[in-house]
Structure formats: C-alpha cells, structure tokens
N, C-alpha and C positions, 0 to 999 in steps of 0.2 A: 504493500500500500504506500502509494507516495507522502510524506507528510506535507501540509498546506503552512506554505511559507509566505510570508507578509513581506515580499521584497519593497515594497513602496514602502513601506512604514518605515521609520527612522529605528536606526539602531540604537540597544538600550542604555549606549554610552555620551546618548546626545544629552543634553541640558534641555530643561523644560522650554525656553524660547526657544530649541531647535524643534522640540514634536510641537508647538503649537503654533512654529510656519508654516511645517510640513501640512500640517494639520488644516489650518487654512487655505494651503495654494492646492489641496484637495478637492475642497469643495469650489475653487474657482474654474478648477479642470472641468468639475461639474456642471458649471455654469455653460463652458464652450460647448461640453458634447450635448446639453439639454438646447443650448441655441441649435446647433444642427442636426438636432432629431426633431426641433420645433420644425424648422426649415422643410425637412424632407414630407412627414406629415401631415405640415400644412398643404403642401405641394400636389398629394391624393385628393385633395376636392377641391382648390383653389382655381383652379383651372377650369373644374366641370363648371359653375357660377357665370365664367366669364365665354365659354364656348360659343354661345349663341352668338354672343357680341363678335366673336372674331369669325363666325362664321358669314356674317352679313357684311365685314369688313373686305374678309377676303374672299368670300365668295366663290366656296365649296358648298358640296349639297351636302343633304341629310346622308346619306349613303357613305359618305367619306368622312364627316363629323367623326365614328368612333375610333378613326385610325388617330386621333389627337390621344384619347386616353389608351387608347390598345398598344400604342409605339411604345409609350412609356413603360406600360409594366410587364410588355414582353422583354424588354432589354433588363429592367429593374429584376423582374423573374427570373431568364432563364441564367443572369451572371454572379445573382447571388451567393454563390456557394462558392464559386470560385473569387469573387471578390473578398470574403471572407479570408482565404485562404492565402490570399497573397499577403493581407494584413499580417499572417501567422509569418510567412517567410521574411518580408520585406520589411515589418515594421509597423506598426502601427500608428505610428507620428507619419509615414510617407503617406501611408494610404488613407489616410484621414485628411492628408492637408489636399493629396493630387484630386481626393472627391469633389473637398469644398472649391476648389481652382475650378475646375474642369464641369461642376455645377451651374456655379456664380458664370460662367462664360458661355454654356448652353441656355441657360435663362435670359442673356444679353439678346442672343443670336434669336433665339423663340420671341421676346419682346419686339425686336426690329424686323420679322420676318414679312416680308410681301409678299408671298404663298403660301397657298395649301403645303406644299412641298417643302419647303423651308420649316414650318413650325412643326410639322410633323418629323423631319430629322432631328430639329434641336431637343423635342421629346425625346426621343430615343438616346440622342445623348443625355439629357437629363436624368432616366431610369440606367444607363451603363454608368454616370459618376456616382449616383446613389447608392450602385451595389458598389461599389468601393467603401462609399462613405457609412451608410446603414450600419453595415456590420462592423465597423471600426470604433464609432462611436459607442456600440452596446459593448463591445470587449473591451473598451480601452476604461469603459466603467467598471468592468468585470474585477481588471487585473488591479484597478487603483483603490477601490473599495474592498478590503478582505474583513474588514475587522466587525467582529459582531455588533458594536455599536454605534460603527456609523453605516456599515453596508447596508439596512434595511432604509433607513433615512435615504440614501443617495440614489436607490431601485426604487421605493415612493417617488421620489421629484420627480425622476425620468419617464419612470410609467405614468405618472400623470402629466407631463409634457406629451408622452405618447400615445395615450387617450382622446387628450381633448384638444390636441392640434388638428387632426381632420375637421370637428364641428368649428371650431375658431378659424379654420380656413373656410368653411361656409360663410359668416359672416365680412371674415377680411375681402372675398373675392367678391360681392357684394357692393361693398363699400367701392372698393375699387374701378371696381365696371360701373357703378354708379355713376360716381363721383368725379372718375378720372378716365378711364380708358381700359381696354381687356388686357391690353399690354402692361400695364402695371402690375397685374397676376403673374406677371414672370421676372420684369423689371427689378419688385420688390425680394425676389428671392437673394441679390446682390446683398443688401442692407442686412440680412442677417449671414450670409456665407464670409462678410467683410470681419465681422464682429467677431465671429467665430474663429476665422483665420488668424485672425490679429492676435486673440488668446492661447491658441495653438503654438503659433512661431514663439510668442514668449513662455509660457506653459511647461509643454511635451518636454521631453528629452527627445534628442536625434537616437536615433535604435543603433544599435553596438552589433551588426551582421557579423559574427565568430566562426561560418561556416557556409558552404555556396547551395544557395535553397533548390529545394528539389521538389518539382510537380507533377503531376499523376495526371499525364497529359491524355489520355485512355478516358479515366476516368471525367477529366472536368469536359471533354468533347463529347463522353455519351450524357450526364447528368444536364447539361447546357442544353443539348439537343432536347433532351425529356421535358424538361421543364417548359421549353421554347411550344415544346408540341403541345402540354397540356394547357397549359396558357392560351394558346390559339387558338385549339381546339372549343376551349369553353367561350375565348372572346366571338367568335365565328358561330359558336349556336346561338348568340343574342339578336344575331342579323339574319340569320336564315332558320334552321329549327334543332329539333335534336336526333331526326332521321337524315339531316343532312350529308351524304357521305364523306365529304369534306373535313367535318366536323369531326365524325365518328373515326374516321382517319388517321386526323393527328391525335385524337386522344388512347387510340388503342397503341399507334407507334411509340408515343408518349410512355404510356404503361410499360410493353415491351420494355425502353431502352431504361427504363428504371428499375426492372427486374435485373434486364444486364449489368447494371449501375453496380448494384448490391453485388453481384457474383465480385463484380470487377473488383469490389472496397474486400472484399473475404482472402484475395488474393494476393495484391498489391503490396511491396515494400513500403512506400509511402504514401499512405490512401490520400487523396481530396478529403474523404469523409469518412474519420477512424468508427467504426461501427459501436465501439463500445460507446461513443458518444449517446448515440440513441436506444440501446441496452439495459441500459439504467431505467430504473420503473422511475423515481425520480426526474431525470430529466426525459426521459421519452415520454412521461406523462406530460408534464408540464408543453414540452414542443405540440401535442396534442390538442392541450387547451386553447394553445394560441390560437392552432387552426381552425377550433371551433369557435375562438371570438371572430377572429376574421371573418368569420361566413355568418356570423351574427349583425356583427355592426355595418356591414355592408348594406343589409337589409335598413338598420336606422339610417345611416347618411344619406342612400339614395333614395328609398322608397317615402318616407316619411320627408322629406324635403321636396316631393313632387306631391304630396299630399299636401303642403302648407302654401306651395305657389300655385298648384294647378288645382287643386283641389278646395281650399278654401281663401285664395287668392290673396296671400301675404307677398310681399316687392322682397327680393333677395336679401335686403338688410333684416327687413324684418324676422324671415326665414332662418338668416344667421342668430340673431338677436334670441329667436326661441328656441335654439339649443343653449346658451348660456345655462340654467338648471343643471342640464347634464355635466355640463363643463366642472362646475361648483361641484356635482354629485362624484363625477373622477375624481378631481383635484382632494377632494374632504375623504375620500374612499381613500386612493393610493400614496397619502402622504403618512394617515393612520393607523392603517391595516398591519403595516410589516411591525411596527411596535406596541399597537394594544391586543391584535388578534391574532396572528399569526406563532408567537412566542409560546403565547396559552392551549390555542388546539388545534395546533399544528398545518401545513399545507394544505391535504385532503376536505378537511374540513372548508376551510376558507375557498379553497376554488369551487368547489363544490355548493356552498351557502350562494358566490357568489354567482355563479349560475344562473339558481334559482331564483334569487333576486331579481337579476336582469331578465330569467320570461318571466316574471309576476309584471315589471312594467310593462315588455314589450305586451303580455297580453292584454290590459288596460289598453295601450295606444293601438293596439287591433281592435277596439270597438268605437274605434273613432266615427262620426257621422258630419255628412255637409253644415250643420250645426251646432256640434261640439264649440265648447271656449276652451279660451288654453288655460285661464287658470284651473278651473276645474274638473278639466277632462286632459289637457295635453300635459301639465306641467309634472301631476306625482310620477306619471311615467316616462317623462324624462330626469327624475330625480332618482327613483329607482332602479334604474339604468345605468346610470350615473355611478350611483351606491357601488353596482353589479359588477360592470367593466371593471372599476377600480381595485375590485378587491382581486379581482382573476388576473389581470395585468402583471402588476406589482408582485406578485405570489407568482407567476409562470416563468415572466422574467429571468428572477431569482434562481428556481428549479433548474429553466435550461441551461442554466451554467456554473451549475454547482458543482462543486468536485471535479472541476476543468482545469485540466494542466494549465499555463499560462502558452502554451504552442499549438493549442488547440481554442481558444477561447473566441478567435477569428471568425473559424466555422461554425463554432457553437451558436455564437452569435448571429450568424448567417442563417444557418436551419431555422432560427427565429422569426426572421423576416421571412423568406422564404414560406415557410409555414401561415402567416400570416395573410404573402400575398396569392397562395394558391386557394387557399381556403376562403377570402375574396372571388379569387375568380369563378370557383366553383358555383358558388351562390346568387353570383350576379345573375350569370345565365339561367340557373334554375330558377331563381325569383323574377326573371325578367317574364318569364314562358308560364308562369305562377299567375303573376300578377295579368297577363296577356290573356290567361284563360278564362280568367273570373271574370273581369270586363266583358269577355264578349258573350259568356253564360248570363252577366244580369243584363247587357243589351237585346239576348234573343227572346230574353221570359218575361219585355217588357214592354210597355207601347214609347212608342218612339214622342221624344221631345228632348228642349235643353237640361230638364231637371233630370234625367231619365242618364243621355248621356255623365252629367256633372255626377252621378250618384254610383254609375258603372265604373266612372274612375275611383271614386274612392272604396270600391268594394273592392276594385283589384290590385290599391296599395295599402289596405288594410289584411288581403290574405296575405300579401306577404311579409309582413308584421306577427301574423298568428305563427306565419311556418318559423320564423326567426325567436320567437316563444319556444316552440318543439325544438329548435335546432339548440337552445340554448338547453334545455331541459335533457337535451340526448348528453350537453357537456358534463353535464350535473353527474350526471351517472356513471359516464367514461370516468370523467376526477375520483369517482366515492369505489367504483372499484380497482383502479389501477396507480394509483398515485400511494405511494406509502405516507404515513402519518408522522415521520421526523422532519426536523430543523432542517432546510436546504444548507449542504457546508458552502463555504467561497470559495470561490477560485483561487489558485496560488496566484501570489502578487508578483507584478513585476514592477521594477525600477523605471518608473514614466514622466517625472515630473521634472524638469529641468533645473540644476543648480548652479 
C-alpha cells in the first residue's frame, strides 16, 4: 500500500509564519483553479442564450445551429482523457496554463468570427483547450489539498463553482446578448482566463520533468475515437431519430472501440487509463455519480429554461435570474456538506440522501403548469435541487480521486469530466425524443388552438423533468449499493506552489 504523503505541505521544521504562507498561497491557488472551472462551466450554457443572436447575425439555418454546441463537446469529449494524461506526464503548471492561453484565444477568434465556419472551428478549439484545462484544474486541487482539514473546505468551493457556473452562465449570456452583443458570450471568457493566468504564472511551481514521458498511443487513439463516436452518435439522434443508422452506427462503433479500450488498459506497460483507477468501489462509484448528475442536470439547464422563455415567457435575464435559488441551494449545499455531513455518515449516505433530494425537487418542477408562479411552484424546486447537486458534487468529486497516486490524478481527474460530459450527452438526446413525444401525444388528443399548442409545450418539458426525477432516483440506488461507507482518503500531495 502506498503511504499518502502531503508533498505540498510544509515541512515540520518550518516556523509557524512558514505553514501559515504556505497555508495561505493555498487557498489563492484555489482561487485560480475555481476562476477556471468558473470559466469553462460557465462556457456549457453561455453560449446556448446567445445562439439565436449569432444565428440571425451570421446567418446559418436551424439545421447547422447545433454544430455550435456539438463542435465543442465532441473535441471537449473525445480529448479528455488524454488531456488528462499529459497533465500526469508534462506537468500540470504546463497544461493548465497552455489550456487557459489556447482558450482565452479560441474565445477571441469565436467573438470576431464572420461565419458559420469560423465560430464553429473556434468551438472546437475551445472544447480541445478545455480538455487540457478541465482536468488540470481538478488535479492540481487534488494534489494541493491533502490534509483533512482543509481538503473538504477547498472540494466544497470548487464543486460549488462547479455546480452553479452552468445556471450563472444562463443569466450572464442573457445579460450579455441583451445588453451588448452575442459576441460578448465568448469575448468575456478572456477576462477570466487573464485572471486566472496571471495567478498561475505567479502561483504554480514550473514541474521538475526527472524522466522522458511515455504515452499509450494505442490506447489514447482507440478511447479518443470511442468517445468521439459516442458523443456523435447521441449528438446526431437529437436531429434525426434513434432508428437513424447513422446514429446507431457511431454509437455501437463507439461501444466496440471501448470494449477494445479496456482489453488494451489490461495489457499495456503504460496505460492512458491504469484500471485500478476505476476498480475501486470508492472511486468507480463516485465516477458513476457524476454520470448520473450529468444526465440529470442537463434535463434542468435545458429543459426547464425552455419552459421559463417559451413556455411561460420570461426574457433571458429573467430566465437566468430564476435559477439564482439553485445557485444559493449548490453554493449553501457544497460548501457545508464535506464538514457537517459527510464526517458523521459517511459518503454513501450523503450521495445517496442527495439524490433523492434532487428528484423530490425535480418532481415538484415536473408538475409545473402555463400558470404556475415561481414563488410558489418554481422556486422550492429549484432550492431543493440546489440542496441535491450540492451535496453529490462535493462528495463525488472527492471519491474520484481518493487514494490517487499524484501521476495519476490527471486522468482521474479527467474520467471526471468525461463522465460528466457523456452522461450529458446521453440524456440530451433521450430527453430531447422525450420531450418531442409528449408534445405531439397532447397535440393529437387535443382540438387545435394557441392554448392547446402553449400547453403541449409545457407537457413535453415537464416529462422530461419527471424522467430527470427517475434518473436521479436510479442515482440514489446505484450510490446506497455500491459506494462503501468510509472517509474518501486524499490524494498524495505534490510540490505545486511556487517559492
């Protein structure tokens, strides 16, 4: 068994002013990687607010609209695990900073583009510097926070940056295509990649490479591919259907090349992705959870924000402005969870509680009506929500990267996101085909008019509110039997802070 060593932490020959630097230029590290996970998550729904606008601007049709978000999280999907990984070889001060460079400059490029074709490349590079950046930013918390009294604190802040940067980019992109221009939506990613940068270069330590890295080039070209296929595969049933062959195509290639994937990790000198990683009840639960939040809250961000503009005709600011509740319900969730509840009854309990929490709201905001008010029909169940995420984040987080070497924490970190962003795509599709069905079942069983139409729509982003209730209630289960009931340990620490 490896013993878990606190390489960041000061050694015990320092002076009290030496651990209560150290101590401090901790939690400022904190501060960078939480601006750039703000950045990246605001980045998932920031965009969709302002699409319309840049669609009338540059003047693509509906038909090419979803290659805007589809470019992004096919690059972001299928490079994440190997962006990870080069974190592990290269360094994690390189590949944190070449993210936020190589972001901040595809955001520029996307702001000023005058085509379809243009904003749709700079997405794509915006989701290939994000898998760099993503996964750097969760490790480089992993390895810097070891010690039991501040690691829960420093996994709260994050996960609640990580929570409620999607809704808060509803409201920012909002404001923005309002107030200023759709371009702003990409513009403003600069203003926090500068910030972040700037604390990084003084911050980090440069990484001390002792040995010439070595890639599992087999491996990251079949997992890259799988990913790529399954990604497509679900983004391409949203436009046409799920008997599509196309469709059904890249996602059965997909499966294949991910069965191969595993043969290939079983064999390999140096895997991309060391198996034991996901082995672990521990953390292969918790990678789990994630997945099942991902396919949960996809359902609230897009379904429920077409039910607040198209359904009962809130202006984008306002749409953003009514997730705030949630935002407060993450934020109050994942800042106190890892130190009043998690200590007392253990992981399982807590992902699990918080599950259920989250379908108790989402099924409240599934009985929503053209009449509903937010204070007393929309808001407990965005509070509730709120609660729910918060407490599963924070607690998954932690899991998937417990007990990870510090040469491994890259990918760990990576299977994170990754987990997060297939388990997205999975649900998009399904709840898109959900929501599509229900609509056209209460418009055939009904007599035709505009109350008739307005009432179809909200029956068929209310069922997929209920299936996001079930999906969260299948999490509940998965957590209560396969997640054991101990303290997640930390990761070994490494030496990351600059002196």
């Amino acid at each position: 068994m490896r013993t878990t060593i606190d390489r960041g932490a000061p050694a015990s020959g320092k002076t009290d002013s030496g651990r209560r630097g150290s101590h401090a230029m901790r939690w400022w590290v904190l501060v960078v990687l939480g601006t750039a996970q703000l950045m990246v998550t605001l980045d998932a729904t920031v965009v969709n607010i302002a699409l319309p606008a840049a669609q009338h601007d540059l003047g693509f049709s509906d038909g090419s609209r979803q290659w805007v978000i589809t470019g992004y999280a096919l690059a972001f999907g299928s490079l994440l695990l190997l962006g990870g990984r080069l974190g592990d070889l290269f360094g994690r001060r390189t590949t944190f900073v070449t993210g936020l460079v190589g972001f901040a400059g595809a955001s520029v490029v996307g702001g000023a583009a005058g085509s379809f074709e243009v904003l749709v490349g700079a997405r794509v590079a915006q989701g290939l510097f994000a898998a760099l950046l993503a996964p750097a930013a969760l490790s480089l918390l992993s390895v810097t926070f070891t010690q039991p009294s501040e690691r829960p604190k420093a996994f709260g802040i994050f996960s609640a940056l990580s929570g409620a940067g999607a809704a808060v980019g509803l409201l920012l992109g909002g404001m923005l295509t309002e107030w200023t221009s759709w371009r702003w939506v990409m513009y403003v990613n600069v203003v926090f990649a500068g910030v972040a940068l700037l604390g990084a270069l003084l911050l980090l330590a440069k990484p001390a490479v002792t040995e010439r890295p070595r890639i599992d080039i087999p491996g990251t070209l079949t997992v890259s591919a799988a990913l790529f296929a399954i990604v497509y595969g679900f983004a391409h049933i949203e436009s046409t259907s799920w008997t599509d062959p196309v469709s059904l195509g890249s996602l059965a290639g997909g499966v294949v090349l991910l069965a191969v994937f595993v043969w290939l990790e079983s064999w390999v000198t140096h895997p991309l992705l060391p198996l034991r990683l996901v082995l672990d009840r521990t953390r292969g639960g918790a990678f789990l959870a994630v997945f099942v939040l991902g396919m949960g809250m996809f359902s609230i961000f897009l379904f429920l924000t077409y039910y607040l503009e198209a359904g009962i005709g809130y202006s984008p600011i306002e749409a953003g402005l009514a997730f705030l509740p949630m935002v407060a319900g993450i934020v109050a969730s994942s800042t106190t969870t890892p130190s009043l509840l998690l200590p007392r009854v253990g992981p399982k309990v807590v992902i699990t509680a918080g599950f259920l929490v989250s379908a108790s709201g989402m099924a409240l905001l599934a009985r929503l009506a053209l009449d509903s008010t937010y204070v007393a029909h929309i808001m407990p169940g965005m509070i509730l929500l709120g609660l729910g995420i918060g407490a599963v984040m924070t607690t998954a987080f932690q899991g998937a990267t417990a007990g990870v070497h510090h040469e491994d924490t890259g990918v760990a970190s990576a299977l994170v996101n990754t987990s997060q962003q297939v388990g997205g795509s999975i649900s998009t599709a399904l709840l898109t085909t959900i929501a599509s069905s229900a609509t056209a079942d209460y418009l055939s069983s009904h007599k035709p008019g505009a109350l008739t139409v307005a009432q179809a729509g909200v029956e068929g982003y209310t069922a997929t509110l209920a299936w996001g209730a079930g999906i969260f209630v299948v999490g509940a289960a998965l957590a209560a039997i396969l997640i054991p009931n101990r303290a997640p340990a930390p990761s070994e620490g490494e030496p990351v802070i600059a002196h």
